[in-house]
C-alpha positions in Angstrom: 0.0 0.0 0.0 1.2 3.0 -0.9 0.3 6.4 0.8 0.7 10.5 0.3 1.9 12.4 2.8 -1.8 13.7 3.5 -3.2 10.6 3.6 -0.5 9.1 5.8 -1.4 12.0 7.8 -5.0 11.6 8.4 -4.2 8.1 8.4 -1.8 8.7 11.5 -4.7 10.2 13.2 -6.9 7.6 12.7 -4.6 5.2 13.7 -4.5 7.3 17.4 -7.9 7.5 17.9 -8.2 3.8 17.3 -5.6 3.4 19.9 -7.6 5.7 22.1 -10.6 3.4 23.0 -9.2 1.2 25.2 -9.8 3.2 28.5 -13.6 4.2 27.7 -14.3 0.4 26.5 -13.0 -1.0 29.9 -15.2 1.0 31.7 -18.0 -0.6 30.6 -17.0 -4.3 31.2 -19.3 -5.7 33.4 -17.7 -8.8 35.0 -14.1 -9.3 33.5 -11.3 -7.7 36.2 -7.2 -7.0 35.9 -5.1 -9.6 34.5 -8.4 -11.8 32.9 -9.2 -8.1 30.9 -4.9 -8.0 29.7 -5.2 -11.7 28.3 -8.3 -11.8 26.2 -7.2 -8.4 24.7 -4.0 -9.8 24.1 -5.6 -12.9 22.8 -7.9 -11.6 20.3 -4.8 -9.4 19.3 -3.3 -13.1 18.5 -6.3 -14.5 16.3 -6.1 -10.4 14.6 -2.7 -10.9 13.6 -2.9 -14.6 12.4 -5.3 -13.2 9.1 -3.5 -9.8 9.1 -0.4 -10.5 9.1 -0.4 -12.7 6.1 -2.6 -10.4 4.1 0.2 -7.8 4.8 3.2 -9.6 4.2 2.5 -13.0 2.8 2.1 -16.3 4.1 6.4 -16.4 4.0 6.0 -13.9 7.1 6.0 -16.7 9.5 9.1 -18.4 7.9 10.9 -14.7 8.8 9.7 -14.4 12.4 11.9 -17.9 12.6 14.9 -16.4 11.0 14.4 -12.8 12.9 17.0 -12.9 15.5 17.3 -11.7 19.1 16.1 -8.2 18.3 13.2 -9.5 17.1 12.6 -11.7 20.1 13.6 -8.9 22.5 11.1 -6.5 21.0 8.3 -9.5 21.1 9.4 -8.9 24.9 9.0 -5.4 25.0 6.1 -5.0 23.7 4.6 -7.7 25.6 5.5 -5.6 28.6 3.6 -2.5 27.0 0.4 -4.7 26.6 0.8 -6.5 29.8 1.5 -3.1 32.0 -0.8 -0.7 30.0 -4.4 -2.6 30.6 -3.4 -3.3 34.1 -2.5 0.3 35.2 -6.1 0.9 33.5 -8.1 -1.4 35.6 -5.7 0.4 38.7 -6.2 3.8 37.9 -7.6 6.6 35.6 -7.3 6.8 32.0 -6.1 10.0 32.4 -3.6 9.0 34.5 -2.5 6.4 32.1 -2.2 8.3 29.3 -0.1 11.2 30.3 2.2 9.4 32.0 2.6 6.9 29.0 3.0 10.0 26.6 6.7 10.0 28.3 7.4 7.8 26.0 9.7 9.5 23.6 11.7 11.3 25.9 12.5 8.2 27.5 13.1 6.4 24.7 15.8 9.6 23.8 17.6 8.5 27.3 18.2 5.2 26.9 19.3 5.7 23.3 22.1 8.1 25.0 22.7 5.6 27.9 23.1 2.9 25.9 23.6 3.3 22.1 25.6 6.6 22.4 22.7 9.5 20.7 23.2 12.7 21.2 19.9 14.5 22.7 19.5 17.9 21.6 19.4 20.9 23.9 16.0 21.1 23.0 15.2 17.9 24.1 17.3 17.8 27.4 14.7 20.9 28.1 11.8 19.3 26.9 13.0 15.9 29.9 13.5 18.2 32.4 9.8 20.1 32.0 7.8 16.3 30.8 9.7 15.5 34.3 7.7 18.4 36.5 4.5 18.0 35.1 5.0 13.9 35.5 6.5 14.9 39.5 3.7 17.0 39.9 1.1 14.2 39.1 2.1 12.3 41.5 3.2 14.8 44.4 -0.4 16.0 44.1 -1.9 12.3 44.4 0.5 11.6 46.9 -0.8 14.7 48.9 -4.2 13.5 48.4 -3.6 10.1 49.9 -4.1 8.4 46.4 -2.5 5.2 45.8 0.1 5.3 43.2 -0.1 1.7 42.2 -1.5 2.6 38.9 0.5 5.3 37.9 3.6 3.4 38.4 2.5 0.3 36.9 1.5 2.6 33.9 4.9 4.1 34.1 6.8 0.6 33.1 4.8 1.2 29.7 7.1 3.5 28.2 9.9 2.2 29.9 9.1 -0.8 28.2 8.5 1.0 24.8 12.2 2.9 25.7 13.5 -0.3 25.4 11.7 -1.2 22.7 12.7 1.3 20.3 16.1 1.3 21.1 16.5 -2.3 20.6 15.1 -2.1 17.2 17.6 1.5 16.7 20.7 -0.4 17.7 19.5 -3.3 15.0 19.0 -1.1 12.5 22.8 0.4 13.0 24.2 -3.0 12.7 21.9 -3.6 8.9 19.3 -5.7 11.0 15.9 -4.0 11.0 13.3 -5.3 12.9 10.0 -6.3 11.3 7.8 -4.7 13.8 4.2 -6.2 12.4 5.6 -9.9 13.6 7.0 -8.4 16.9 3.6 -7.1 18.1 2.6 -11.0 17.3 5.2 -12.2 19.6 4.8 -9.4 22.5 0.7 -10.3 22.1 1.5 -14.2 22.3 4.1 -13.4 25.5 1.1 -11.3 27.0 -1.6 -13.9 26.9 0.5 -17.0 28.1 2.7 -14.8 31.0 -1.5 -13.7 32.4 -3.5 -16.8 31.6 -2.6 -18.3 34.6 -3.7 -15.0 36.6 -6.4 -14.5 34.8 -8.2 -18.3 35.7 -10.5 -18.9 37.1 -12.5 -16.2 33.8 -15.6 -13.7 34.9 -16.1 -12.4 31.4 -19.8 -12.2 30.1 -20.4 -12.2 26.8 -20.6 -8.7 26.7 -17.2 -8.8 28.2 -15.9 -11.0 25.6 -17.5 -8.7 23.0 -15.9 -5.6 23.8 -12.1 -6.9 24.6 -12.6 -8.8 21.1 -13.2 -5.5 19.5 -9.8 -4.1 21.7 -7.8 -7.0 19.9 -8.9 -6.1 16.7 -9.7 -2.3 16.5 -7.4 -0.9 19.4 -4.4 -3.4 18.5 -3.9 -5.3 15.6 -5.0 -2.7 13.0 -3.9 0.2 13.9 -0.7 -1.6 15.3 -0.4 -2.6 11.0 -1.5 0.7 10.0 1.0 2.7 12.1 3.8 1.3 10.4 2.7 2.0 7.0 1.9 5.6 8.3 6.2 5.3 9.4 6.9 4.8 5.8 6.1 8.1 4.6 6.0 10.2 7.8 9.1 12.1 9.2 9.6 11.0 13.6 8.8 14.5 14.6 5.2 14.5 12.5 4.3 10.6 14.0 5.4 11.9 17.5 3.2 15.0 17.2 0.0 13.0 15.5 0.6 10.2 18.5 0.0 13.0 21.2 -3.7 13.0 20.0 -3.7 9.9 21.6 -4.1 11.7 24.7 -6.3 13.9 24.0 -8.5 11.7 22.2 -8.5 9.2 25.3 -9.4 11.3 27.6 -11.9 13.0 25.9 -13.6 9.5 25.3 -13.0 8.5 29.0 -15.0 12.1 30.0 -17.8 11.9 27.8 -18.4 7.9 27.6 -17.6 6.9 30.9 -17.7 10.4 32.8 -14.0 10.0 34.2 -13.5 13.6 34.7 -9.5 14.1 34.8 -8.5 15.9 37.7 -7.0 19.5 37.7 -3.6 17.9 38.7 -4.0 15.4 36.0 -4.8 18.3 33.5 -1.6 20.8 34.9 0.6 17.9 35.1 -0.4 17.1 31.7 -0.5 20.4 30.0 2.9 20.2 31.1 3.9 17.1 30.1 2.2 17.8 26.3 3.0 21.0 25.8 7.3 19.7 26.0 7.2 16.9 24.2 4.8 19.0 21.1 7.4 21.9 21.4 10.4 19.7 20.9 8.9 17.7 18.2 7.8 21.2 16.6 11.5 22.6 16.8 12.4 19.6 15.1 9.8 19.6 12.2 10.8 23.0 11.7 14.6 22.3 11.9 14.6 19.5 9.6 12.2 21.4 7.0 
């Protein structure tokens, strides 16, 4: 498939507000709870992925993922932390919550490419940590202050941790002439997901209705979007994909608010004017730098 820029644009946006539902969906599970709600999204994700990936790639896809290598394998990993920690810290706390903190993402991912692969981070950037950092601190002061528990926010923070590692896995294979085919990887981190919570999430609660819904997660706030994102990386500059994934955020919690009526708190919304505001403004300075 071949895309324009535009269309790879609006396509990008698409992609985020698919990626968006997750939080408003859960909130209107009736029975399934925690690690039973991470494994049938990550399950369905599995069946997606079976007929996608083929239709994508080719039948031969499957005879790659067996000749993929370690990076391929350690990003399965990764992202099988992502999965495993995101739907969790939703069950545990706000979507809200989740989201902004998650939205890190990029700025850690920029740290442990400097810690470990040798980047340079721009001063730009370096700014950009340093003011994502208050807003994050700031979150979770005020929840602190408020006697909230934290569980949720931190187990939401492991996400882009996990996604750090993630990308610069797949950066450091791409230096050495290995890229990583990140369609497959998703398979492996969704495979990972459902057999590391299966045996938490026994003995199952889901209704039908339950079953429903995460189905539809798998499928419409996974697999296809997860495919569709890395057409969009084909013709998309990083800056543009990192400033079109912020509407993530926004769309979330805008879907949270008026489908569930989670109402983001005002430290929630400082924190996370913050925390948006950096990351936009570097990506911006970039755009406009590399134009």
């Amino acid at each position: 498939m071949k895309l324009t820029h535009n269309r790879a644009v609006l396509l990008m946006v698409a992609v985020t507000l698919m990626w968006s539902i997750a939080g408003v969906v859960t909130r209107h599970l009736e029975q399934a709870r925690s690690f039973e709600v991470t494994f049938w999204r990550s399950f369905f994700t599995v069946l997606s992925l079976l007929v996608i990936l083929p239709l994508f790639q080719g039948r031969e896809v499957f005879q790659r993922m067996r000749q993929g290598g370690a990076a391929l394998w350690i990003s399965g990993l990764a992202w099988c932390g992502m999965f495993t920690f995101f739907m969790l810290a939703i069950t545990l706390t706000s979507v809200a919550n989740v989201l902004v903190t998650m939205s890190i993402g990029p700025l850690l991912t920029a740290l442990a490419a400097r810690i470990f692969i040798g980047h340079r981070i721009a001063p730009r950037t370096w700014g950009a940590i340093v003011v994502a950092g208050c807003g994050i601190a700031y979150m979770y002061g005020s929840q602190l202050h408020q006697g909230v528990s934290l569980i949720g926010t931190l187990v939401a923070l492991c996400v882009p941790i996990s996604g750090a590692a993630n990308w610069t896995v797949t950066q450091h294979a791409h230096t050495q002439g290995r890229d990583v085919d990140l369609i497959p990887a998703v398979l492996i981190g969704a495979v990972f997901s459902s057999l590391l919570t299966l045996p938490l999430a026994l003995p199952f609660q889901a209704s039908a209705h339950d079953l429903v819904l995460l189905a539809g997660l798998g499928l419409v706030q996974l697999a296809i979007p997860s495919a569709l994102a890395v057409l969009c990386t084909r013709v998309l500059k990083a800056p543009e994909v990192s400033l079109l994934g912020l509407l993530e955020v926004i769309f979330g919690i805008l879907l949270a608010w008026i489908g569930a009526n989670e109402v983001p708190g005002p430290n929630v919304l400082l924190g996370g004017t913050l925390v948006i505001g950096a990351l936009a403004l570097n990506e911006l300075i970039a755009w406009r730098g590399r134009a």
